[in-house]
C-alpha positions as CSV (number, residue, x, y, z in Angstrom):
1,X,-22.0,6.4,5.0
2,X,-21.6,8.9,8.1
3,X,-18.2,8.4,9.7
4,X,-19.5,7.7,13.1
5,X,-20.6,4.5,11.8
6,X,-17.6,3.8,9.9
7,X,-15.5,4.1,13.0
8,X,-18.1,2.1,14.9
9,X,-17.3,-1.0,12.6
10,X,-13.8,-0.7,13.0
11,X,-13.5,-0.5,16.4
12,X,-16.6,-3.6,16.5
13,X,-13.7,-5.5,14.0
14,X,-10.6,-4.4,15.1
15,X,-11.7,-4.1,19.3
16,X,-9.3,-0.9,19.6
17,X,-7.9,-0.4,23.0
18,X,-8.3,3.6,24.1
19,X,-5.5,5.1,22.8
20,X,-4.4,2.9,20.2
21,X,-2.1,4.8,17.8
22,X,-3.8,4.9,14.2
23,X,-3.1,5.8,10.9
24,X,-6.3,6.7,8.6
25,X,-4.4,6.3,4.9
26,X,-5.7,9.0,2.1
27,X,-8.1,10.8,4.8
28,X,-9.1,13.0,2.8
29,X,-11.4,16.2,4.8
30,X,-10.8,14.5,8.0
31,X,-14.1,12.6,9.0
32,X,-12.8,9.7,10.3
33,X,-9.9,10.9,11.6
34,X,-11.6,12.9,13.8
35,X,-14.5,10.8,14.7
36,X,-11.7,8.3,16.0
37,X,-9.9,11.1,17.7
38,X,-13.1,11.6,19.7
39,X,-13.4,8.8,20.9
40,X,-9.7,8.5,22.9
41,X,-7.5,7.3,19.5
42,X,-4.1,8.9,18.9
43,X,-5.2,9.7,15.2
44,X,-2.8,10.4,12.3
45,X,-4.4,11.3,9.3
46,X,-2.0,11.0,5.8
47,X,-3.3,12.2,2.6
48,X,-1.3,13.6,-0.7
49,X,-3.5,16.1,-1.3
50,X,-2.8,19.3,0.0
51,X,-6.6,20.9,0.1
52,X,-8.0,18.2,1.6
53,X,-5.7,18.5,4.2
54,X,-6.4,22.2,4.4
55,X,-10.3,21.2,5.4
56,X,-9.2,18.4,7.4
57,X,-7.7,20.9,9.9
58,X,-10.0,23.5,9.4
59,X,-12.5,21.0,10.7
60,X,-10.6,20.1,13.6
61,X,-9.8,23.3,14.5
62,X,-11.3,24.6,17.8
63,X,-11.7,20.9,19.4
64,X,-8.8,19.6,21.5
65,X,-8.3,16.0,20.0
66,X,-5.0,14.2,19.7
67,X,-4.8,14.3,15.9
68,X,-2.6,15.4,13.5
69,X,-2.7,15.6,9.3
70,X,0.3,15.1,7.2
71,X,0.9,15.2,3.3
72,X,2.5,11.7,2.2
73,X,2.4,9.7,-0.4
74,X,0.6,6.2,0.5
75,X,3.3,4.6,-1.3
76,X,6.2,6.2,1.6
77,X,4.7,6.2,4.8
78,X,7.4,7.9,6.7
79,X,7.0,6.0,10.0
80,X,8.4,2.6,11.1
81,X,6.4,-0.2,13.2
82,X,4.5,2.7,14.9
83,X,0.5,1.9,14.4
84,X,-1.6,-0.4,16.0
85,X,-3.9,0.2,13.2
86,X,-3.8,1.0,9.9
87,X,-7.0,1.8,8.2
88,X,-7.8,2.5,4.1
89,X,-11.5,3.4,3.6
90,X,-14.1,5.5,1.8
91,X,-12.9,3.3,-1.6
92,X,-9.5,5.0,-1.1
93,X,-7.5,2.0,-2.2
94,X,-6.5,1.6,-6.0
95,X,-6.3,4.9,-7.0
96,X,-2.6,4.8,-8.0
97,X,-1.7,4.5,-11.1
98,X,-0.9,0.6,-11.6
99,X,-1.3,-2.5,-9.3
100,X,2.4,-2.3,-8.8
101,X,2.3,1.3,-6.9
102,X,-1.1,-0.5,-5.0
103,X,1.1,-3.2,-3.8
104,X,4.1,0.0,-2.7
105,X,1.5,1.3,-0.9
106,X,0.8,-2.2,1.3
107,X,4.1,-2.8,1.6
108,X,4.8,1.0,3.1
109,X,1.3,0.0,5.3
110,X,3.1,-2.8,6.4
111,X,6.5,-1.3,7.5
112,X,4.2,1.7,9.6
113,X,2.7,-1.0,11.4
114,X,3.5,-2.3,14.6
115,X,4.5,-6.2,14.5
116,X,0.8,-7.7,15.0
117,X,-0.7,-4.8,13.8
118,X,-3.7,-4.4,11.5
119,X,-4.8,-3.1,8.3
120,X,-8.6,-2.4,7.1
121,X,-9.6,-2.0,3.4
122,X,-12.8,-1.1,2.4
123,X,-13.2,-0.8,-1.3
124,X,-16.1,-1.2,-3.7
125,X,-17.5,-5.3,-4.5
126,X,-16.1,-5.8,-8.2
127,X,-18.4,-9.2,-7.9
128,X,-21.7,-6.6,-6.8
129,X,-20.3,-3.9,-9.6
130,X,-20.1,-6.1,-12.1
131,X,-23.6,-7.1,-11.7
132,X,-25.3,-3.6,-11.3
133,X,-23.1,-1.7,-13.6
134,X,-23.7,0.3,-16.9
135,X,-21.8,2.8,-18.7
136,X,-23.3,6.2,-17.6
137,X,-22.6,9.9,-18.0
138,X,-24.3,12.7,-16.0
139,X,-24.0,16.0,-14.3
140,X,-24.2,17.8,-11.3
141,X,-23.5,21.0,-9.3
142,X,-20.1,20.9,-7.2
143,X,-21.4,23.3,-4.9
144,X,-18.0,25.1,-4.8
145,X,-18.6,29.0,-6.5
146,X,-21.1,27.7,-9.2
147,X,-18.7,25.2,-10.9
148,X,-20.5,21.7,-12.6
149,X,-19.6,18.7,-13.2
150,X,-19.8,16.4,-15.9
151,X,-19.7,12.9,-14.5
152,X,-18.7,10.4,-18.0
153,X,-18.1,6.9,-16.1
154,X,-17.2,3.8,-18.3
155,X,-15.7,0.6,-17.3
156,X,-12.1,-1.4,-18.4
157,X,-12.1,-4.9,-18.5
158,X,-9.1,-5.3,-19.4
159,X,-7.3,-2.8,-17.0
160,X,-10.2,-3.8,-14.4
161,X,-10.3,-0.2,-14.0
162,X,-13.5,2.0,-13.0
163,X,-12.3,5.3,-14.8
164,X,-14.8,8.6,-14.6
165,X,-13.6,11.3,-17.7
166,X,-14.6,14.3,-15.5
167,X,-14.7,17.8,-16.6
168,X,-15.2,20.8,-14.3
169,X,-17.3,23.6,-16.4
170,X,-16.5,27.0,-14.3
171,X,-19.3,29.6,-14.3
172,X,-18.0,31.4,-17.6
173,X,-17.8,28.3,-19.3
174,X,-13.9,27.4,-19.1
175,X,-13.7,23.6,-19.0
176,X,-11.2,21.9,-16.3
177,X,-10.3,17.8,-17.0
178,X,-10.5,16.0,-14.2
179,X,-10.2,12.3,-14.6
180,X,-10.6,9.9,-11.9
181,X,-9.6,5.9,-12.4
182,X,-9.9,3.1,-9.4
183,X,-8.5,-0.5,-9.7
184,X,-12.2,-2.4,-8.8
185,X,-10.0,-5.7,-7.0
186,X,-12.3,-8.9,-6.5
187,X,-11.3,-10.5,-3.4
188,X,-9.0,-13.3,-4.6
189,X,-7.2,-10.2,-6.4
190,X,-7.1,-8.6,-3.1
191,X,-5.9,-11.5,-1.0
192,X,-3.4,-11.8,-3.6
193,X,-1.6,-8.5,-3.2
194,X,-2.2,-8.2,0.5
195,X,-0.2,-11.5,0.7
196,X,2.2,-10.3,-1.5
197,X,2.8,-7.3,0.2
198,X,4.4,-9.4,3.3
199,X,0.8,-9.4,5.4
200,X,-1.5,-12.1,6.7
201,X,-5.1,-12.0,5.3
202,X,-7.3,-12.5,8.2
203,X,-10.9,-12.0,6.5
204,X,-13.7,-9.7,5.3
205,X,-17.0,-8.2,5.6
206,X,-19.7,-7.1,3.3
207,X,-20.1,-4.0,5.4
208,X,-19.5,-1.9,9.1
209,X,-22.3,-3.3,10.0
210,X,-20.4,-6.9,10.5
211,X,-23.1,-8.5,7.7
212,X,-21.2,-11.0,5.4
213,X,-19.6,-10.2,2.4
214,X,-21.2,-11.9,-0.9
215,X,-22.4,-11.1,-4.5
216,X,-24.8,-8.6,-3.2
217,X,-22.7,-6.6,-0.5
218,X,-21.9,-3.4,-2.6
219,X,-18.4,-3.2,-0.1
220,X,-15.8,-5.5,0.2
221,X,-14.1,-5.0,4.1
222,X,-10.6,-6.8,4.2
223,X,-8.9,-6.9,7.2
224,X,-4.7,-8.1,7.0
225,X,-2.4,-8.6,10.0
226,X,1.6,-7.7,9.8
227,X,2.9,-10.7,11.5
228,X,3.8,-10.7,14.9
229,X,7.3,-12.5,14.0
230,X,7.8,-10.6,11.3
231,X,11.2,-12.0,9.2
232,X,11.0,-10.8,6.0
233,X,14.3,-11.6,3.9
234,X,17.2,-8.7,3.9
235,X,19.5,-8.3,1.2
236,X,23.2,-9.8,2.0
237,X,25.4,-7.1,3.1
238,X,28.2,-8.1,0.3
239,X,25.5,-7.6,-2.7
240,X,26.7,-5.8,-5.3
241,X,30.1,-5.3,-7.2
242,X,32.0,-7.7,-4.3
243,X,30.1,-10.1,-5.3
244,X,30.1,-9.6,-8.6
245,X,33.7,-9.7,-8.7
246,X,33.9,-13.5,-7.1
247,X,31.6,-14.8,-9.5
248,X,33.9,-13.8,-12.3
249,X,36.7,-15.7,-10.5
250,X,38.3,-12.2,-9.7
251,X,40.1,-11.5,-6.1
């Protein structure tokens, strides 16, 4: 899907004043980022990957767009209450290692976002996946200096994992592994975690285009809120070896 009409969903979903200050989560080359920058967004686009990056700015180069790209970790956003939007698309979500660092990353969404502010997933329908899937392998040019790769995708029910055993073959032959795994969530899985993560499930889609998500949608579209009175429980200040000491009766 083109990123113009990606960023024409979200601003049909999420009614974006101009402006708005958003955060496009594991951007990637920039597509979106930009596209929203275009169109009168303050646009911060995070991605750990430092190549990406490299053609995310290459891209922007030469137009005069409030945006900016930034290597981070999804799992330590480095801002505080600072978006108005928060957005995770292109399938982007679950590619960390374990549900637990999924769930980090939500709860660092959460912190970056202004009190009232939202969060968009777009992932792939494990309900529409696990109706249309077999095991496959195949292979393909990469288009980058000749290379090919070998596509070897195979599905983990128990993990609930979509993993890819990819293998770059360069032009003289050397072989490259590059494995790829995604954490397919089915919705309830997905409320789930976006709950736990401190955020307010709001509701989904089945695609940008606003149609309704179901067996058949191939993309699941969550949208969260961080709560507007948001009060989540702080540690006590005398946690810790004080404590500690009291309960054993010590002064």
């Amino acid at each position: 899907m083109k990123a113009e009409e990606q960023v024409e969903g979200v601003e049909r979903f999420l009614n974006l004043e101009t402006r708005s200050r958003v955060l496009d989560l594991c951007c990637g080359e920039g597509g979106r980022t930009i596209e929203l920058a275009r169109r009168g967004h303050r646009v911060l686009g995070l991605d750990p990957d430092e190549r990406e990056l490299a053609r995310a700015r290459a891209a922007a180069r030469g137009e005069r767009l409030n945006v900016h790209f930034a290597k981070a970790d999804p799992r330590a956003i480095p801002y505080r209450a600072d978006f108005d939007a928060i957005l995770c698309l292109g399938g982007a979500f679950g590619r960390l290692p374990t549900d637990r660092d999924d769930l980090r990353a939500l709860e660092s969404a959460r912190k970056a976002l202004k009190p009232g502010g939202w969060l968009m997933l777009d992932v792939l329908n494990k309900e529409w996946l696990m109706r249309h899937f077999e095991a496959n392998a195949w292979e393909r040019g990469e288009g980058r200096r000749g290379a090919v790769v070998l596509d070897q995708v195979t599905f983990d029910f128990e993990r609930g994992r979509l993993d890819n055993r990819r293998t770059i073959v360069a032009p003289d032959g050397r072989r490259t592994p590059a494995p790829q795994s995604v954490r397919i969530y089915a919705l309830t899985e997905l409320k789930a975690q976006i709950e736990r993560a401190g955020l307010d499930y709001r509701r989904c889609w089945g695609g940008f285009d606003g149609s309704a998500y179901g067996m058949d949608s191939p993309r699941l579209i969550a949208l969260a809120q961080r709560p507007r009175e948001d009060a989540r429980p702080r540690r006590a200040p005398d946690d810790g070896l004080p404590k500690a000491i009291r309960i054993k009766g010590r002064r």
